[in-house]
N, CA, C and O of each residue as an XYZ file, in Angstrom:
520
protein
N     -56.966    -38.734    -11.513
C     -56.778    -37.491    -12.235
C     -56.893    -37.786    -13.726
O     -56.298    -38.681    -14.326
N     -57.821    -36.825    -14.276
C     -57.549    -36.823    -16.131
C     -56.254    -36.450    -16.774
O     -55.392    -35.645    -16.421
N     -56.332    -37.199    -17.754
C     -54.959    -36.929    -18.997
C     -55.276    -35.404    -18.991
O     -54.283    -34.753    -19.316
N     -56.516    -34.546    -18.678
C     -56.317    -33.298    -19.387
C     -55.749    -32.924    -18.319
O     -54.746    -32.249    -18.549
N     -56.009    -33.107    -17.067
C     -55.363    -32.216    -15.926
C     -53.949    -32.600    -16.144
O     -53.077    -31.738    -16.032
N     -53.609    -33.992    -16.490
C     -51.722    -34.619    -16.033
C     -51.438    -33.386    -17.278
O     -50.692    -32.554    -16.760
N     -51.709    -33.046    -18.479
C     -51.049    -32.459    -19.633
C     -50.859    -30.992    -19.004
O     -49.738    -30.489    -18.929
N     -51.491    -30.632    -18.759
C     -51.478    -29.044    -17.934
C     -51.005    -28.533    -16.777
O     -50.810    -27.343    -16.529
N     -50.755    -29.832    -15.802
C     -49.815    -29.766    -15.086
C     -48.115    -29.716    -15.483
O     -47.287    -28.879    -15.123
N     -47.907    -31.061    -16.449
C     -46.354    -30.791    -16.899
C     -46.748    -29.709    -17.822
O     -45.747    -29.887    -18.515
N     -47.051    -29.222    -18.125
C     -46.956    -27.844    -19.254
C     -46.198    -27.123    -18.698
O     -45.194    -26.557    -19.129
N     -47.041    -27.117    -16.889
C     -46.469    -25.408    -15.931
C     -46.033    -25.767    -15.513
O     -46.016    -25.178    -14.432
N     -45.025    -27.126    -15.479
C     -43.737    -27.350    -14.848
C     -42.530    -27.705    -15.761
O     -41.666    -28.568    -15.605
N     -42.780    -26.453    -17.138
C     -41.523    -27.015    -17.676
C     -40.066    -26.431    -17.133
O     -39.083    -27.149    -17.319
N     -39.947    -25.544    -16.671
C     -38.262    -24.942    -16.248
C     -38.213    -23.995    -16.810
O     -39.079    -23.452    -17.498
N     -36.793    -23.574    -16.486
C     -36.057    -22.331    -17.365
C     -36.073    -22.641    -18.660
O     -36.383    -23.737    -19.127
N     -35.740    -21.682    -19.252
C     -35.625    -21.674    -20.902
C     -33.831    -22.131    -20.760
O     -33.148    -22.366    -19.763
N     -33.478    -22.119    -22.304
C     -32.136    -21.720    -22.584
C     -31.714    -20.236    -22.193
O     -30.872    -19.969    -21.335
N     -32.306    -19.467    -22.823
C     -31.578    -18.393    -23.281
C     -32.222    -17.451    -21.474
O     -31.813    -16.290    -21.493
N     -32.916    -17.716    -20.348
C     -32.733    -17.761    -18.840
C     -31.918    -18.147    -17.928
O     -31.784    -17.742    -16.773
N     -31.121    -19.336    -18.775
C     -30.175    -20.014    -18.052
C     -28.312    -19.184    -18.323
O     -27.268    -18.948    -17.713
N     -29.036    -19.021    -19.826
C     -27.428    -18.347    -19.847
C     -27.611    -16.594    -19.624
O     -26.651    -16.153    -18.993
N     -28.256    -15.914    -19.866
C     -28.476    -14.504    -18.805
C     -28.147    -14.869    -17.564
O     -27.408    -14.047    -17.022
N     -28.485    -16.010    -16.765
C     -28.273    -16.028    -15.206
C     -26.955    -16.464    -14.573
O     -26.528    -16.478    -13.418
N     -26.322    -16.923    -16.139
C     -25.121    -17.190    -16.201
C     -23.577    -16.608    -16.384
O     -22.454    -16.925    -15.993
N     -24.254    -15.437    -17.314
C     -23.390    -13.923    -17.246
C     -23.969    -13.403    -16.330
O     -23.103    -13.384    -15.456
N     -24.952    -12.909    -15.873
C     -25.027    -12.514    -14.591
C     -23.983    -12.697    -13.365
O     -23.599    -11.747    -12.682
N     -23.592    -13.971    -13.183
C     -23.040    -14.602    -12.256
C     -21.122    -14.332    -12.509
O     -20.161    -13.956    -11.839
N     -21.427    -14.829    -13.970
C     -19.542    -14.248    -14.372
C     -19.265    -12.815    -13.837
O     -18.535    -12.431    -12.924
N     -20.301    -11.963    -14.931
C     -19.827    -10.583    -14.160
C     -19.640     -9.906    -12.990
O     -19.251     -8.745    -12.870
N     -19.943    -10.706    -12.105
C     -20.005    -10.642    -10.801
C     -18.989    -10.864     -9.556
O     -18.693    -10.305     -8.500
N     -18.585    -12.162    -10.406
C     -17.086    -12.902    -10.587
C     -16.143    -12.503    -10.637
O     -15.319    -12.741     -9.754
N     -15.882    -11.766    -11.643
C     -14.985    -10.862    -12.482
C     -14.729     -9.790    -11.795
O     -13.573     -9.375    -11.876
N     -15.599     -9.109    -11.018
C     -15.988     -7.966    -10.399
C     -15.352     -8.235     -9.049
O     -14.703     -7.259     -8.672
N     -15.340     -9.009     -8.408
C     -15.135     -9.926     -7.101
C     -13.364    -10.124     -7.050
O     -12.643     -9.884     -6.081
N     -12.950    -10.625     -8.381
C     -11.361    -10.944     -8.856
C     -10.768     -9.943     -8.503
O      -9.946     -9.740     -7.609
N     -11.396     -9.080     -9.532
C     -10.691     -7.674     -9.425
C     -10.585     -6.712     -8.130
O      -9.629     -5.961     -7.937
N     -11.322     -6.795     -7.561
C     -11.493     -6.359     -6.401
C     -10.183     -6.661     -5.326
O      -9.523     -5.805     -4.736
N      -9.989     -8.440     -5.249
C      -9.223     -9.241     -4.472
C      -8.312     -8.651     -4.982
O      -7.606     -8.112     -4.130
N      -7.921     -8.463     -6.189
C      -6.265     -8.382     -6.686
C      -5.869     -6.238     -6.757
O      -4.848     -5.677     -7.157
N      -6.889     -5.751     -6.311
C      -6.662     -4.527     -6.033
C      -6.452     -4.793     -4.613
O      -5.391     -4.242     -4.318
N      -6.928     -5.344     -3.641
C      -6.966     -5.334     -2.104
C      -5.465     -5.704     -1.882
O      -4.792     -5.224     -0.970
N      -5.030     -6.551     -2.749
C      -3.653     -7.289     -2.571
C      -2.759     -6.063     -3.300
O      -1.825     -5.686     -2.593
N      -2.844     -5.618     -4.144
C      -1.966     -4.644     -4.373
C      -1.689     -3.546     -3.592
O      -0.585     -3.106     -3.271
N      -2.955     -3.080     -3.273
C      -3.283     -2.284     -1.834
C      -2.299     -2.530     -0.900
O      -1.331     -1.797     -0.701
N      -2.603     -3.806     -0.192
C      -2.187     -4.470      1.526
C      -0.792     -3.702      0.789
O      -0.622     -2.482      0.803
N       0.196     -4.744      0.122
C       1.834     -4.524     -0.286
C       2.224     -3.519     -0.520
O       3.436     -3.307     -0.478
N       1.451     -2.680     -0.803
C       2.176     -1.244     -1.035
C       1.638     -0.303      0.682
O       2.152      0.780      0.962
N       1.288     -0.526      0.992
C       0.888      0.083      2.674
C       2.102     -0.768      3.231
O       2.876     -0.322      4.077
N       2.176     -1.749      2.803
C       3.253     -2.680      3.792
C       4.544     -1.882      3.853
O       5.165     -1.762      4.910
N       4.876     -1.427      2.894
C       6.046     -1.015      2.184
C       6.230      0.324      2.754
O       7.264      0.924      3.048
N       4.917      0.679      2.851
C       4.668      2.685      3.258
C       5.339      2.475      4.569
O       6.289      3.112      5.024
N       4.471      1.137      5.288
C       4.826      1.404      6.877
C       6.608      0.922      7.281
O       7.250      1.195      8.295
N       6.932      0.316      6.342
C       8.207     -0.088      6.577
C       9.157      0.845      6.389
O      10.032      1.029      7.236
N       9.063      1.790      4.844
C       9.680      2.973      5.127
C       9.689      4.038      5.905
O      10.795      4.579      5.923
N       8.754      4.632      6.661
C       8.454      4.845      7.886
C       9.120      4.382      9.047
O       9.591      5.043      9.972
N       9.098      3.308      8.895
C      10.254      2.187     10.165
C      11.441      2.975      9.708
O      11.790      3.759     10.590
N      12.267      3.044      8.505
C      13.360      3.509      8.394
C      13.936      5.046      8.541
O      15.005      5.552      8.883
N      12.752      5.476      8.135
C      13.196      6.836      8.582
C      12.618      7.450      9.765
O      12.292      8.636      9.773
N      12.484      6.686     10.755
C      11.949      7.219     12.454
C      13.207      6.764     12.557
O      14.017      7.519     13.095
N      13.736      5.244     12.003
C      15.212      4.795     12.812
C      16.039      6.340     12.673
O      16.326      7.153     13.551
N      16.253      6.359     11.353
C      17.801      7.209     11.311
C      17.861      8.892     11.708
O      18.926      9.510     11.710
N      16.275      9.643     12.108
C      15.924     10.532     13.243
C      16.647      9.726     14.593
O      17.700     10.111     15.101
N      16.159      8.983     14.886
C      16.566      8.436     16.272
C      17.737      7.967     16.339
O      18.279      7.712     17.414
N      18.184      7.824     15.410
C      20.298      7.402     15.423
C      20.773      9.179     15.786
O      21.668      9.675     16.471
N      19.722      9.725     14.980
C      20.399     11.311     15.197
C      20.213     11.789     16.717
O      21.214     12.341     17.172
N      19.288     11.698     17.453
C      18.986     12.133     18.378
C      19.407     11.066     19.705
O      19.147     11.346     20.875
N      20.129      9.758     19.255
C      20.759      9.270     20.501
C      21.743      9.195     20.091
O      22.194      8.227     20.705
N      22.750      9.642     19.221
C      23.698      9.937     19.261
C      24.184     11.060     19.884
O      25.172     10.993     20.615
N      23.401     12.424     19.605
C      23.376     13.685     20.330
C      24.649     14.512     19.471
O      25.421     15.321     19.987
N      24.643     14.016     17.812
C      24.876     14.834     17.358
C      24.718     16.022     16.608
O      23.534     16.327     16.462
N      25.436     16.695     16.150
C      24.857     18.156     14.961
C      24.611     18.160     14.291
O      24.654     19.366     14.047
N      24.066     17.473     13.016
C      24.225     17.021     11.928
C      24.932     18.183     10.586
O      24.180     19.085     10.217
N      26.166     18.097     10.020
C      26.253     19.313      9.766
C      25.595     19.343      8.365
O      25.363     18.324      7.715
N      25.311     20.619      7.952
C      24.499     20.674      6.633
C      24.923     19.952      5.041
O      26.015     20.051      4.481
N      23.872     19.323      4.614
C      24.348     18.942      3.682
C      23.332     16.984      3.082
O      22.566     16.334      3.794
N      23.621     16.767      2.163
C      23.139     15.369      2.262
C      23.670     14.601      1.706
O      24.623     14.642      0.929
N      22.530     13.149      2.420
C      23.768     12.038      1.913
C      23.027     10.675      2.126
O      22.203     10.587      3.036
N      23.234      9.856      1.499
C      22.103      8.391      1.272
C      22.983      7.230      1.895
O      24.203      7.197      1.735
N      22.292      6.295      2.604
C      22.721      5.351      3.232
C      21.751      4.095      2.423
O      21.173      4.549      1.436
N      21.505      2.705      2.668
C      20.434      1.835      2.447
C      20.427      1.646      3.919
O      21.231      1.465      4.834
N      19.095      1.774      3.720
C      18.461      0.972      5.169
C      17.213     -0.053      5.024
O      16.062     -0.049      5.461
N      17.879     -0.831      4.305
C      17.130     -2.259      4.267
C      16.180     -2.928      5.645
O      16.686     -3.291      6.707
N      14.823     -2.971      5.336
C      13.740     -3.377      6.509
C      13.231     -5.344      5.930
O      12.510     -5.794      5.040
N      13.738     -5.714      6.576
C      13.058     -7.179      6.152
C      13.796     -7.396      4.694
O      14.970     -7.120      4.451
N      12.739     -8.010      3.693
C      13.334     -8.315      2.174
C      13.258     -6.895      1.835
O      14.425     -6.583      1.599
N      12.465     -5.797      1.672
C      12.832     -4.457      1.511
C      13.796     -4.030      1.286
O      14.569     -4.199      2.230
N      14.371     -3.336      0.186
C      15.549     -2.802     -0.101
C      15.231     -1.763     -0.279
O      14.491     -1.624     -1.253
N      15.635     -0.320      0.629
C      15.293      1.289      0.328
C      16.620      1.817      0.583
O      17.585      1.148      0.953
N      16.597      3.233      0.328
C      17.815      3.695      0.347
C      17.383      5.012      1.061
O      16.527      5.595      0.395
N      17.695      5.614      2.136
C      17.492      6.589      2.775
C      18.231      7.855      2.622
O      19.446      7.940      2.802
N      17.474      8.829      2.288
C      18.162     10.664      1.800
C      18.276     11.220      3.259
O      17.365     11.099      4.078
N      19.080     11.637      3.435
C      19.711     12.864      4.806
C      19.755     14.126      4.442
O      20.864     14.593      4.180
N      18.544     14.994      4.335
C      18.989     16.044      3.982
C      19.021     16.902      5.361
O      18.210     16.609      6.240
N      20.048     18.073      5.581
C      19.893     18.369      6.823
C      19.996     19.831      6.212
O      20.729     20.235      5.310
N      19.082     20.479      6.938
C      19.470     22.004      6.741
C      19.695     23.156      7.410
O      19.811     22.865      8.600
N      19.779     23.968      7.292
C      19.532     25.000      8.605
C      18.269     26.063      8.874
O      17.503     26.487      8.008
N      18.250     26.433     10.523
C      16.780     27.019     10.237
C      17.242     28.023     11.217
O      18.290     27.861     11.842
N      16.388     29.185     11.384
C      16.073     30.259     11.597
C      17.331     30.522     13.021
O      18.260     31.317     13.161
N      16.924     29.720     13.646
C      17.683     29.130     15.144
C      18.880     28.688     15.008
O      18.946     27.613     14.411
N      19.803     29.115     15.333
C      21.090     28.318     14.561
C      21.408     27.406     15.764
O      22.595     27.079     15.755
N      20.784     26.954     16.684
C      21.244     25.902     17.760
C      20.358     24.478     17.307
O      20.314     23.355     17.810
N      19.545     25.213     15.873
C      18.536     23.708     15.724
C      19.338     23.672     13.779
O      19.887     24.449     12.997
N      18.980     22.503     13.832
C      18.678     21.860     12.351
C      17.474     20.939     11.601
O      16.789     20.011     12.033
N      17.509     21.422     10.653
C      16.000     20.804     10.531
C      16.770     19.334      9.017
O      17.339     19.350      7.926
N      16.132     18.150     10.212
C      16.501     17.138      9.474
C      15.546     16.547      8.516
O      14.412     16.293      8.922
N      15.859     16.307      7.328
C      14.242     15.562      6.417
C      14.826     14.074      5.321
O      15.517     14.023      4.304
N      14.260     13.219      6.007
C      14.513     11.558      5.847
C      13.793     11.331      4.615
O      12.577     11.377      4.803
N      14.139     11.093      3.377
C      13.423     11.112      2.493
C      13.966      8.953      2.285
O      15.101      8.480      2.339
N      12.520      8.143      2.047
C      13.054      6.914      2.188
C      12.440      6.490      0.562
O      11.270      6.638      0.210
N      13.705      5.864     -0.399
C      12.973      5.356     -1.863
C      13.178      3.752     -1.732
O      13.867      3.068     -0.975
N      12.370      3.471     -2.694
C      12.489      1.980     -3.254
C      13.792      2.091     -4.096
O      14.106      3.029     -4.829
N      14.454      1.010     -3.860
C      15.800      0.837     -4.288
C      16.133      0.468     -5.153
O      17.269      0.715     -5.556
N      14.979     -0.546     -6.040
C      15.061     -0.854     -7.814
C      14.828      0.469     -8.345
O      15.679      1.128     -8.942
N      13.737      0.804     -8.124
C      13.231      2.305     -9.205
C      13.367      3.623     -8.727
O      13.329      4.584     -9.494
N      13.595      3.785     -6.944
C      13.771      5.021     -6.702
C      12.544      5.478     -6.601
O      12.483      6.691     -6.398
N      11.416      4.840     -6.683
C      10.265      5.566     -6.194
C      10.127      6.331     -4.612
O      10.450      5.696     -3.608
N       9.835      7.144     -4.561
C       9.700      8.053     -2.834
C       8.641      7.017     -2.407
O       7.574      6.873     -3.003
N       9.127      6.107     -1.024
C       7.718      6.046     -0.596
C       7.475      6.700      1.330
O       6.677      6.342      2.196
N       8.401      7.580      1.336
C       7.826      8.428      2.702
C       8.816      9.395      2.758
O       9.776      9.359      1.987
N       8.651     10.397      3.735
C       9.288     11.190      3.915
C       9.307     12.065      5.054
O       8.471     12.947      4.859
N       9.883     12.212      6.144
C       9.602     12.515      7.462
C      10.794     13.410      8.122
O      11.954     12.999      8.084
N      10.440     14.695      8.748
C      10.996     15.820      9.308
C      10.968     15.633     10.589
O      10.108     15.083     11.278
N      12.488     16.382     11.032
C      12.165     16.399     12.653
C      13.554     17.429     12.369
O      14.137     17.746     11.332
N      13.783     17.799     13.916
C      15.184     18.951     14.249
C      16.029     18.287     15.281
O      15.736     17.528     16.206
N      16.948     18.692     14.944
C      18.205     18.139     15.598
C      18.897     19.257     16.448
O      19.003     20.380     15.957
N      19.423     18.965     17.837
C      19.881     20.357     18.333
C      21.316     20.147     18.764
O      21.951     19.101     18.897
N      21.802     21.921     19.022
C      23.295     21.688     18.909
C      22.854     21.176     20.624
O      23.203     20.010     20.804
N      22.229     21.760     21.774
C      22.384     20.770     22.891
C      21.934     20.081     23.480
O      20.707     20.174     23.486
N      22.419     19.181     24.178
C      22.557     17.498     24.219
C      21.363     17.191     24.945
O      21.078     16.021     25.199
């Protein structure tokens, strides 16, 4: 092979540039970044559903304390904690009356126990018989 062909060959095999390498390089960060954020929304996500379904756990329990106990609940409300796992919530009893005076309409309101945030809230009726 000639020197002219070897020179023209490495010519068209020089590579990326600089300024190709670092475009392909933010390219790749932002992407990254994009990817992070994502993970650490998914995770904030999962823990707060965790939390939804656990308060939920607590206020189906204290419906169902009402209804195997087989009492009346008389009107009025009143907060208990009903701690699920490390979870600390505090559960609302509000009981009221409805149209039917042999029913009551019970509504479980369940908060987070540092701040009091609501995170569920669930209705059912309670009857005067057994």
């Amino acid at each position: 092979m000639s020197r002219r062909h070897q020179s023209r060959a490495v010519t068209l095999q020089r590579g990326f540039t600089l300024l190709e390498v670092l475009v392909a390089l933010t390219i790749v960060a932002v992407a990254l970044a994009a990817c992070v954020r994502a993970a650490g929304l998914m995770a904030t996500q999962n823990a707060s559903l965790r939390d939804r379904a656990l308060a939920l756990i607590s206020a189906q329990n204290v419906l169902a304390e009402i209804r195997v106990q087989r009492i009346f609940p008389a009107i009025g409300q009143s907060s208990t904690p009903c701690a699920q796992g490390t979870q600390r919530m505090v559960c609302e009893r509000i009981v009221t009356a409805t149209a039917n005076r042999s029913f009551r309409q019970v509504t479980v309101r369940v908060l987070a126990q540092g701040d009091g945030a609501p995170l569920t809230a669930l209705r059912g009726l309670a009857s005067a018989w057994p």
